[in-house]
Backbone as CSV, one residue per row, in Angstrom:
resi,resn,N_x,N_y,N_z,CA_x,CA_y,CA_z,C_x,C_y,C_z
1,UNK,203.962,75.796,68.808,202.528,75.925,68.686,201.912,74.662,68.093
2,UNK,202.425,74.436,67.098,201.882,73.079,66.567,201.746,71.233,67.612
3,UNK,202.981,71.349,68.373,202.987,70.263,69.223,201.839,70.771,70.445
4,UNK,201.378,72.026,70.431,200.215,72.154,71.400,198.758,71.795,70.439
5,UNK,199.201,72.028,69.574,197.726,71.291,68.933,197.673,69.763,68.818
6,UNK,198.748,69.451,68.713,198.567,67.928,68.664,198.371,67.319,69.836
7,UNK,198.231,68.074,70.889,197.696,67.595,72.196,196.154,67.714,72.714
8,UNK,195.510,68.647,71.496,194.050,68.904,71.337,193.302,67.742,70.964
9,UNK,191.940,67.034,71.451,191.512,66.116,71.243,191.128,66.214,69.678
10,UNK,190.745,65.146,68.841,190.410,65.561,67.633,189.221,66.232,67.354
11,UNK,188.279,66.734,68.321,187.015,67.404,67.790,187.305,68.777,68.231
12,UNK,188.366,69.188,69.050,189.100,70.169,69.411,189.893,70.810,67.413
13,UNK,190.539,69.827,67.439,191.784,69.974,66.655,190.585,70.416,64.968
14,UNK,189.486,69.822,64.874,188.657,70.135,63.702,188.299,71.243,64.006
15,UNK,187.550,72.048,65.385,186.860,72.678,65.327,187.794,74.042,65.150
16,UNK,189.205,73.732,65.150,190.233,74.683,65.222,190.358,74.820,63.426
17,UNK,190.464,73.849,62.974,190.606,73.849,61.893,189.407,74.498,60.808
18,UNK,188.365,74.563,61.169,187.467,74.573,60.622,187.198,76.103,60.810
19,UNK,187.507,76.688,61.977,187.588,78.415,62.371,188.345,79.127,61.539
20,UNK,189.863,78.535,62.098,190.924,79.543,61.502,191.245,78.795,59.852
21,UNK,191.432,77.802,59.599,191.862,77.439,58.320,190.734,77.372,56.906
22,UNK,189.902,77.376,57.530,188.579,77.286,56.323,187.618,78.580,56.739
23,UNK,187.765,79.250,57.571,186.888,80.333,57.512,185.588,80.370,57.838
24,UNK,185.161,79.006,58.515,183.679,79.218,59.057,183.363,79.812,60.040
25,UNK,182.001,80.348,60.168,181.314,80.703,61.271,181.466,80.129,62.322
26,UNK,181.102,80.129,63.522,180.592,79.400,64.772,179.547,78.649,64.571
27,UNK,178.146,79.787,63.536,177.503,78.739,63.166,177.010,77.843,62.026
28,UNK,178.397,77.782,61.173,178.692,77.033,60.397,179.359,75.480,60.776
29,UNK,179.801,75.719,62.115,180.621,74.732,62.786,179.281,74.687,63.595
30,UNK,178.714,74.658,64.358,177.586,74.352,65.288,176.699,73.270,64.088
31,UNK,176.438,73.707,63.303,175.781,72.752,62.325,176.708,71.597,62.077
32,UNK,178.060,71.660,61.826,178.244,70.634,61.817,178.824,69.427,62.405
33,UNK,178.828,69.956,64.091,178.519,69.439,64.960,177.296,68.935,65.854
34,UNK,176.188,69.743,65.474,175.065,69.515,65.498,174.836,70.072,67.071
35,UNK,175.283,71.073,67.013,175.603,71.598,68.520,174.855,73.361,68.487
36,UNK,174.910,74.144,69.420,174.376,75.784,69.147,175.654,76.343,68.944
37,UNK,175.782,77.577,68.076,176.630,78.730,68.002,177.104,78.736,69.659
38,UNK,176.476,79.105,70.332,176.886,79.302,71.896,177.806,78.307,72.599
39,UNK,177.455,77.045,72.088,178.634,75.246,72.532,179.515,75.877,72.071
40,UNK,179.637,75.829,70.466,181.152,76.426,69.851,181.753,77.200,70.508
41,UNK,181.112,78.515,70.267,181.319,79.289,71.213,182.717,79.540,72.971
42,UNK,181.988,78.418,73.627,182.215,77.878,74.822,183.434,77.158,74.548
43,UNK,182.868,75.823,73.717,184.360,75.280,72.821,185.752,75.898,72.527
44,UNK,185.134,77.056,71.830,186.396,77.656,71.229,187.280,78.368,72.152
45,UNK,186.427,79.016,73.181,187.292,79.500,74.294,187.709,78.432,75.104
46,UNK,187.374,77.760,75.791,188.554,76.489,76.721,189.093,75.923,75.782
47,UNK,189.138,76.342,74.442,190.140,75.375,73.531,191.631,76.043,73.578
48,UNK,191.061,77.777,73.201,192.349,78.668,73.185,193.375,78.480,74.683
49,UNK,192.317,78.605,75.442,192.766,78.473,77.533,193.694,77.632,77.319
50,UNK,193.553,76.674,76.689,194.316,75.510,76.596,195.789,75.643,76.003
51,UNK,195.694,75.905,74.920,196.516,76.411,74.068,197.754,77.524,74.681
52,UNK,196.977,78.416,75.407,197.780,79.278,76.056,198.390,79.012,77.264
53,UNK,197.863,77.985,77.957,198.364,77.594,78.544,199.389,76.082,78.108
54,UNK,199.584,75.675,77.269,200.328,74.894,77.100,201.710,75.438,76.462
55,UNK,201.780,76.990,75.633,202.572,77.580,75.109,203.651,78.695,75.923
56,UNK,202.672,78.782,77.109,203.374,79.195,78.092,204.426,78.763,78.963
């Protein structure tokens, strides 16, 4: 799992970090990307797609 994250771009790899390891919102992370709850959102799912498909 971990060598699939390190294949995540780094605004991937923060916004992962920033979900599951620190506990923010979507739109706690939308702010500080400067982006909507809904980008994240969007983000966070083709991030997981990714993920699952690389673990597979």
């Amino acid at each position: 799992m971990f060598s699939a994250l390190k294949e995540l771009s780094a605004d991937e790899q923060k916004l992962i970090e920033m979900y599951y390891w620190n506990n923010q919102s979507m739109q706690e992370i939308g702010e500080a990307f400067a982006v909507t709850k809904m980008t994240v959102s969007k983000r966070h799912k083709k991030i997981l797609d990714k993920l699952r498909a690389s673990v597979i």
